[in-house]
C-alpha positions as CSV (number, residue, x, y, z in Angstrom):
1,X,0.0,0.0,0.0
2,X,1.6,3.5,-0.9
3,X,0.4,6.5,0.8
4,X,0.7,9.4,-1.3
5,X,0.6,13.3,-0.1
6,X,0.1,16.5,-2.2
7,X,3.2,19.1,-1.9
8,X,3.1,22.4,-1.4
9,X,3.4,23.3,-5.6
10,X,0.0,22.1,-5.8
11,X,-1.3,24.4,-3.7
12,X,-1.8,27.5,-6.0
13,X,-4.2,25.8,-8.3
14,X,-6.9,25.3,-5.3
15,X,-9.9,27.6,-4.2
16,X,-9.9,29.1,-0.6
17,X,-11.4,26.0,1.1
18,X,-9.2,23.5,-0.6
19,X,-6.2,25.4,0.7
20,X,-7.4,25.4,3.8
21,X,-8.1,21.8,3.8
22,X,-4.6,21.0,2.4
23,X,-2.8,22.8,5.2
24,X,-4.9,21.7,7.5
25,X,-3.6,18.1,6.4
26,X,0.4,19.0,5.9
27,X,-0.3,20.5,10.3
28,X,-1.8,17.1,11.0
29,X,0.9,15.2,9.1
30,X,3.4,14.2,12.5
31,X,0.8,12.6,14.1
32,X,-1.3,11.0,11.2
33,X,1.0,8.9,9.7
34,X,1.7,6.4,12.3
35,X,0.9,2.4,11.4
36,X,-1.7,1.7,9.0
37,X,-3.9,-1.0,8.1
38,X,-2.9,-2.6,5.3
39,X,-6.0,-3.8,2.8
40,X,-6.3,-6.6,0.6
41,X,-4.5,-9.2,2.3
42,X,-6.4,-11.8,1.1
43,X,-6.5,-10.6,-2.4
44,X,-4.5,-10.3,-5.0
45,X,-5.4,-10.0,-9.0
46,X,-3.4,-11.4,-12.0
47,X,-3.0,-10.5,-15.5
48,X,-4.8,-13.1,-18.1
49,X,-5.0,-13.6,-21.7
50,X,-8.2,-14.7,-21.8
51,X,-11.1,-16.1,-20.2
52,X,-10.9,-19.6,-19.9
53,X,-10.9,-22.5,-16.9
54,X,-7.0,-23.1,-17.5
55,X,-5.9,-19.7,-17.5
56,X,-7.9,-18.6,-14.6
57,X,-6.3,-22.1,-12.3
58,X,-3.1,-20.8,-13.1
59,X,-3.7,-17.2,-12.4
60,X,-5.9,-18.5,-9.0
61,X,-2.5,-20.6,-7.9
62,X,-0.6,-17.4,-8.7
63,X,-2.6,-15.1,-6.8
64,X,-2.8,-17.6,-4.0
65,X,1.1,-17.3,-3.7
66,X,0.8,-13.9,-3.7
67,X,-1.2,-13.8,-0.8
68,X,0.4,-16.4,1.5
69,X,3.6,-14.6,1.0
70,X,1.9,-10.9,1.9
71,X,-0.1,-13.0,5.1
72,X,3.5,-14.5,6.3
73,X,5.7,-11.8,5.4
74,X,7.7,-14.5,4.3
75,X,8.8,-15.1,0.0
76,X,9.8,-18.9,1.1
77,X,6.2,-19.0,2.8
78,X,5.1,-20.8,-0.7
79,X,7.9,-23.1,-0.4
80,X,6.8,-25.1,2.7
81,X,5.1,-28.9,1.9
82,X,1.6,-27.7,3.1
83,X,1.4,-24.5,0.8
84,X,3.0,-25.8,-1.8
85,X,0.0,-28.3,-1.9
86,X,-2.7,-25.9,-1.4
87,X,-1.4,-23.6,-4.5
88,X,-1.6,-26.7,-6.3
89,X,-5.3,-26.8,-5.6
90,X,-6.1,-23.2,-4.5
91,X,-10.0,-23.2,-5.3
92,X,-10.4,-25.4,-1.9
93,X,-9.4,-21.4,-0.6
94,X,-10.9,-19.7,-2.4
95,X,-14.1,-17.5,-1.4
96,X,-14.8,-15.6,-5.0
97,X,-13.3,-14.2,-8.2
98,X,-14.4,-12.1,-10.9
99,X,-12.7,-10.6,-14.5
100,X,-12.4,-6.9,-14.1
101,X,-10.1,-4.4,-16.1
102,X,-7.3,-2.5,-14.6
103,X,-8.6,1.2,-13.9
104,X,-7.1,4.1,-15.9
105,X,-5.4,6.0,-12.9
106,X,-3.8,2.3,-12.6
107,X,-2.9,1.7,-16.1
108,X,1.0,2.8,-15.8
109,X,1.6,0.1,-13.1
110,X,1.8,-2.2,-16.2
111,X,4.7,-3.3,-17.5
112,X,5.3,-2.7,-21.3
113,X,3.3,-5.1,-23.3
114,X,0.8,-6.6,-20.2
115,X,-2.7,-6.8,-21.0
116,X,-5.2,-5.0,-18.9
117,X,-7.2,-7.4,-18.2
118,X,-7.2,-8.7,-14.8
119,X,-8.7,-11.8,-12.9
120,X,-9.5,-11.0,-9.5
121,X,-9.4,-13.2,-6.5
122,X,-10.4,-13.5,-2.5
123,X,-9.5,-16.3,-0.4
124,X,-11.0,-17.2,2.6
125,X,-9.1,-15.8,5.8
126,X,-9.9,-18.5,8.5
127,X,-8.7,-20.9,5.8
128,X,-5.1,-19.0,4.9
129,X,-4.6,-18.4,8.4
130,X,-5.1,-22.2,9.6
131,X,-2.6,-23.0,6.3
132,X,-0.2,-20.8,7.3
133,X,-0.2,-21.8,11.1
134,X,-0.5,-25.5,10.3
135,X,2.9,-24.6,8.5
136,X,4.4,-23.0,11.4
137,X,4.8,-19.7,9.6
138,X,3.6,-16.7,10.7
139,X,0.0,-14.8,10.2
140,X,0.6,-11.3,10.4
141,X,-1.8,-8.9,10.9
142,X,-3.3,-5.9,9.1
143,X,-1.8,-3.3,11.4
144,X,1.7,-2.8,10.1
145,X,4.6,-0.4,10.2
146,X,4.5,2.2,8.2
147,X,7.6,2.9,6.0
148,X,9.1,6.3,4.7
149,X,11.1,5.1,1.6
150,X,13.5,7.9,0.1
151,X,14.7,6.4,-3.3
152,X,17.4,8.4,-5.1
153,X,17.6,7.7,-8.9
154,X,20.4,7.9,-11.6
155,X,18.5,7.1,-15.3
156,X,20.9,8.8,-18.0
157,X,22.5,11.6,-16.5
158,X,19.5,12.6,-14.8
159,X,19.3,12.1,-11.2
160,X,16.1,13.0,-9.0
161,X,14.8,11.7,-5.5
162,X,11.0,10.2,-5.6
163,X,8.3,12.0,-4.0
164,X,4.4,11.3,-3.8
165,X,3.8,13.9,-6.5
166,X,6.5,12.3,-9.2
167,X,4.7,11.5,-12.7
168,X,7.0,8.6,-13.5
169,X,6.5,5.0,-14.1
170,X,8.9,4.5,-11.0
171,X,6.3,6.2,-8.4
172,X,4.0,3.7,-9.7
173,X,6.0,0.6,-9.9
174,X,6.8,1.2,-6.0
175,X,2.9,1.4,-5.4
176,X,2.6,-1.7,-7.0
177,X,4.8,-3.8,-5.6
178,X,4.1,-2.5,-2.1
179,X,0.6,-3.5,-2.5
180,X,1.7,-6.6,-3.8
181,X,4.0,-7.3,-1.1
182,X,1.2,-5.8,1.9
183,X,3.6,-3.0,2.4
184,X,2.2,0.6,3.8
185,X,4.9,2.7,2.2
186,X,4.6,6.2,2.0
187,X,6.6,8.5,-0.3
188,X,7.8,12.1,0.6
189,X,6.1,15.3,-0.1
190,X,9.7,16.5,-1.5
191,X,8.7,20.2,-0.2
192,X,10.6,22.7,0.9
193,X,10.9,21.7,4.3
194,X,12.2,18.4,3.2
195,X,14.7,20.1,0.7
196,X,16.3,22.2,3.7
197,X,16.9,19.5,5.2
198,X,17.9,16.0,3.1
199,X,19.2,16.3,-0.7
200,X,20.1,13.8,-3.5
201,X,23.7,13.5,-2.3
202,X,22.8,12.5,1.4
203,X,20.3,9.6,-0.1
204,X,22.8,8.6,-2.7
205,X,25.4,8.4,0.2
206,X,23.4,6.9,2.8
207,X,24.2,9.7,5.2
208,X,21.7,8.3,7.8
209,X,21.6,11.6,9.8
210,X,20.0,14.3,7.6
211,X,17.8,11.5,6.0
212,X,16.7,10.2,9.5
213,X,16.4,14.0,10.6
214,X,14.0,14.8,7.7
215,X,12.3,11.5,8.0
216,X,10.9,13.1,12.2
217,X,7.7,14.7,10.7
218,X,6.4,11.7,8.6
219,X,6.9,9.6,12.4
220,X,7.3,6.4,10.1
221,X,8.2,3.3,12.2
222,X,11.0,2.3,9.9
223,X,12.9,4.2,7.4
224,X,13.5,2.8,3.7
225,X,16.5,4.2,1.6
226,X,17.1,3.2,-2.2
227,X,20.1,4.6,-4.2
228,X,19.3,3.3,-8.0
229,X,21.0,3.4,-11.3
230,X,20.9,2.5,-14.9
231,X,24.4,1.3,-16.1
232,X,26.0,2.3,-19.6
233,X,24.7,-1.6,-20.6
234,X,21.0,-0.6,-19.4
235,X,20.8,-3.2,-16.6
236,X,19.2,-1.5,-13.5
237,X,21.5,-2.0,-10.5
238,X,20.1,-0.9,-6.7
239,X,21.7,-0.8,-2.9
240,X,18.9,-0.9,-0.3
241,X,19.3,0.2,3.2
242,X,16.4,-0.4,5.8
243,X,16.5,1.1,9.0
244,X,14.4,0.9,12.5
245,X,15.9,2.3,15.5
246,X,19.6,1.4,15.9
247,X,18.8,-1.8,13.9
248,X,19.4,-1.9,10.1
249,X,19.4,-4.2,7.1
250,X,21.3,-3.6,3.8
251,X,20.8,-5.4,0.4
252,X,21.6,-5.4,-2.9
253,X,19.7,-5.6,-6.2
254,X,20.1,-6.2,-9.9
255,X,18.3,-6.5,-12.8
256,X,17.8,-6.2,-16.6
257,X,14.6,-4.1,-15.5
258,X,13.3,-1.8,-13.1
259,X,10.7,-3.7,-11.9
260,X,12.8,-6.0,-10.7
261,X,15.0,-4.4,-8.8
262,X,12.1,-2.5,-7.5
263,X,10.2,-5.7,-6.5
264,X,13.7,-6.7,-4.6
265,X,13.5,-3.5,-2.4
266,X,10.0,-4.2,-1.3
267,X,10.7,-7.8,-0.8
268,X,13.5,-7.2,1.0
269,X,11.9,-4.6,3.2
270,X,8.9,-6.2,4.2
271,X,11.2,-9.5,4.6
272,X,12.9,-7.6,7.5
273,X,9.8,-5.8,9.4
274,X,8.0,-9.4,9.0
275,X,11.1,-11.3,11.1
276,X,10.9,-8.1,14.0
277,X,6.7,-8.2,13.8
278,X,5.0,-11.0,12.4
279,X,3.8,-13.5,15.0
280,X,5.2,-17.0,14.8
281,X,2.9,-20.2,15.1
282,X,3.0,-23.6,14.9
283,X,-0.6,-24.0,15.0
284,X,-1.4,-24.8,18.6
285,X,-1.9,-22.2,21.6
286,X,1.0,-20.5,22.9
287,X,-0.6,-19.1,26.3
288,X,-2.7,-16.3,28.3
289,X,-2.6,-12.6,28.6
290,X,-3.5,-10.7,30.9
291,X,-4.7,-7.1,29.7
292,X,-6.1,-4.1,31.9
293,X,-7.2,-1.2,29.9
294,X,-8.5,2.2,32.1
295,X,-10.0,5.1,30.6
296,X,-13.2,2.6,29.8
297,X,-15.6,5.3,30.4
298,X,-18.8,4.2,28.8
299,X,-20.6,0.8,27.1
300,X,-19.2,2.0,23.4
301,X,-15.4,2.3,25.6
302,X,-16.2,-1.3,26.3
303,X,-17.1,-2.1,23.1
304,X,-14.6,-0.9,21.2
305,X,-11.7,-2.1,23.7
306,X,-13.4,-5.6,23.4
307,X,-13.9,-5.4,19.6
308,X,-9.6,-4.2,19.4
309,X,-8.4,-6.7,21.1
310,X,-10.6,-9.4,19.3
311,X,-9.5,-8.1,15.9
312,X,-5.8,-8.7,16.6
313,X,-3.8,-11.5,14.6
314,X,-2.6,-13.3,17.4
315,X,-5.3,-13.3,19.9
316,X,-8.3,-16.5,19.7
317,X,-10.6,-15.4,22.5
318,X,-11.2,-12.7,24.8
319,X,-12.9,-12.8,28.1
320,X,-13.7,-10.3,30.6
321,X,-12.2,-11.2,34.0
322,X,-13.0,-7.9,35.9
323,X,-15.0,-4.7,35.5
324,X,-13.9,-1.8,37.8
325,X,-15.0,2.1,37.5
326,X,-13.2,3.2,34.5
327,X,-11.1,-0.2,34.2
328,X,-11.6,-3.8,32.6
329,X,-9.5,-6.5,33.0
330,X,-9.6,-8.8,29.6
331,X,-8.2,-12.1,29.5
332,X,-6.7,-13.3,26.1
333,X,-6.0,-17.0,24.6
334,X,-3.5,-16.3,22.0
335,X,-1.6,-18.0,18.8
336,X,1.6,-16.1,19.0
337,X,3.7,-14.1,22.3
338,X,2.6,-11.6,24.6
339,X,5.4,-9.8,23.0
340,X,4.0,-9.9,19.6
341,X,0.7,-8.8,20.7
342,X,2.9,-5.5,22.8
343,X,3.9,-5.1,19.0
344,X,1.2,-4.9,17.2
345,X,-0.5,-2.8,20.2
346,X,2.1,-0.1,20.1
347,X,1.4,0.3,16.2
348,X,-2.3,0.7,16.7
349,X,-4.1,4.2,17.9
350,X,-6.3,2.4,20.3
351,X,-4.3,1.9,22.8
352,X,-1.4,3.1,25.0
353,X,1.0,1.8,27.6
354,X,-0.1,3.0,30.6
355,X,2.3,4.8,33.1
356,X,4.2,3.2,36.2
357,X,2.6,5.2,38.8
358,X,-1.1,4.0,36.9
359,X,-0.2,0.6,37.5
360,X,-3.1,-1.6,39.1
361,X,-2.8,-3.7,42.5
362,X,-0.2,-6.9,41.6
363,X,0.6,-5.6,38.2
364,X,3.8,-3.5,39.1
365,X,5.6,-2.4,36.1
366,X,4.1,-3.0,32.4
367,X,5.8,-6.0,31.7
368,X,4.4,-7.6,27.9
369,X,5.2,-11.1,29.9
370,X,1.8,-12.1,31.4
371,X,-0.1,-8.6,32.2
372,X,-0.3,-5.6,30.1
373,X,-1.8,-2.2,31.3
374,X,-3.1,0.6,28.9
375,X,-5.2,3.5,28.6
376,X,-7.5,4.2,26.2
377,X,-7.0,6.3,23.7
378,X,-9.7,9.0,23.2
């Protein structure tokens, strides 16, 4: 998924209310772009020739190892004995299809010579997740990191950095195979503020400081560089550098096309986050949490603390254990770690760690062990 915002150029072309809606957007921007929920999971569409039963099995196992490898996080995920069977045989998944044609604002996501028309399929959730656990590969959720990727380009003498307003087929093969790899990337606005402060030479050079300095008001949870360049011989070469924290993750990429060096980058990136977030399972139930939430003010608090904590990846039921004045006490059954459910947590806007002094009776610190403590977030 590719998140794309307006820069300031645009501006000047809008009436009074637009403008004020647009600034009102780029003064929300540090706190809006946090983790997102990555859509279409379970779905993924193929290109086809035509319309017949043997074109649309093979484009149905494709897509089906598309979307264990977005679910997992993992590109070996198809690999393993159990999905390798299932893609064999991917309509016992799947929950419906339809023929469809790519939309114009889509059309220059194709590669040169692909046909428009696309097959599209969902598969049942229950039924990837039990494949995937039976597997003993992770089922990673919805809520994901969100990823500021600044990509620095050499094509021919001309060299430019990638922003959310660039016209190029690049900007649009980078939405692709982020959506393709269930990656919420988001592109910068390239305005002024970000000139002052990052140019082409610190992305080319991987000076981590200005880029990571520049990176503050986009609050990404990882940060994505790219430096990539079109030899003499017109092969596409790329160095990719990933970095969360003090941890980081380099890799390189080459390719007689820039899709594929592309599709390397996002790989590679969503490769990392999925070993630091994705929950790992074996299929069977990995143990009890203990979660107290205060700020539950109200039934609808309840309700939508109860309806949170059911929707996350690794937890398989929720019961209430204890309802105080403003507090509940939830008890979890979970396919994953406490840790991993900390994790995810900490990406969401629901909730929020709680502070030490807040800490209930026989809780003491927040530990993401066996009890958790949060506050709701208004």
């Amino acid at each position: 998924m590719l998140t794309c915002r307006r820069g300031s150029h645009s501006v000047r072309c809008m009436n009074h209310s637009t403008i004020f809606g647009a600034i009102l957007v780029l003064c929300l921007l540090p706190t809006a772009i946090l983790a997102a929920e990555v859509r279409g999971l379970y779905e993924a569409e193929m290109q086809v020739p035509d319309q017949t039963r043997s074109e649309r099995g093979l484009a149905m196992s494709a897509a089906l190892a598309e979307v264990v490898t977005k679910v997992s996080g993992r590109r070996d995920a198809r690999l393993q004995p159990k999905v390798a069977q299932a893609i064999r045989r991917p309509a016992q998944l799947l929950q419906q299809y339809r023929y469809r044609a790519l939309p114009e604002d889509r059309q220059g996501e194709l590669i040169p010579g692909e046909d428009p028309q696309r097959v599209y399929f969902h598969f049942d959730k229950k039924a990837v997740d039990r494949l995937l656990r039976d597997s003993g590969l992770p089922v990673w959720g919805a809520t994901r990191p969100a990823v500021l990727a600044w990509l620095a380009v050499e094509d021919g003498g001309q060299r430019y950095l990638l922003s959310a307003d660039s016209p190029d087929s690049l900007r649009q093969q980078v939405a692709r195979e982020a959506r393709r790899r269930g990656l919420s990337l988001l592109l910068p606005l390239l305005d002024l503020q970000d000139q002052r402060q990052v140019s082409f030479a610190d992305v080319w050079g991987r000076f981590r400081d200005p880029v990571l300095q520049a990176s503050q008001r986009y609050r990404p949870e990882a940060v994505l560089m790219g430096r990539l360049l079109r030899t003499v011989g017109g092969e596409w070469q790329a160095d990719w550098w990933i970095v969360e924290g003090k941890d980081s993750e380099r890799w390189r990429a080459n390719g007689a096309l820039l899709a594929e060096v592309v599709e390397e980058g996002m790989t590679g990136a969503v490769s990392w986050l999925a070993q630091r977030y994705a929950p790992r399972g074996d299929g069977s139930e990995v143990g009890h949490l203990w979660v107290t939430v205060d700020a539950v003010r109200s039934l609808a608090d309840f309700a939508r603390v109860e309806g949170y904590l059911r929707s996350l990846q690794q937890v398989v039921h929720v019961r209430v254990r204890q309802l105080l004045a403003g507090r509940v006490d939830f008890g979890l059954a979970l396919q994953g770690s406490p840790e991993g459910v900390a994790q995810t947590i900490a990406l969401g806007r629901v909730l929020t760690p709680a502070e030490p002094n807040t800490e209930p009776a026989g809780v003491g610190t927040a530990t993401v062990t066996g009890r958790q403590h949060y506050l709701l977030r208004p």
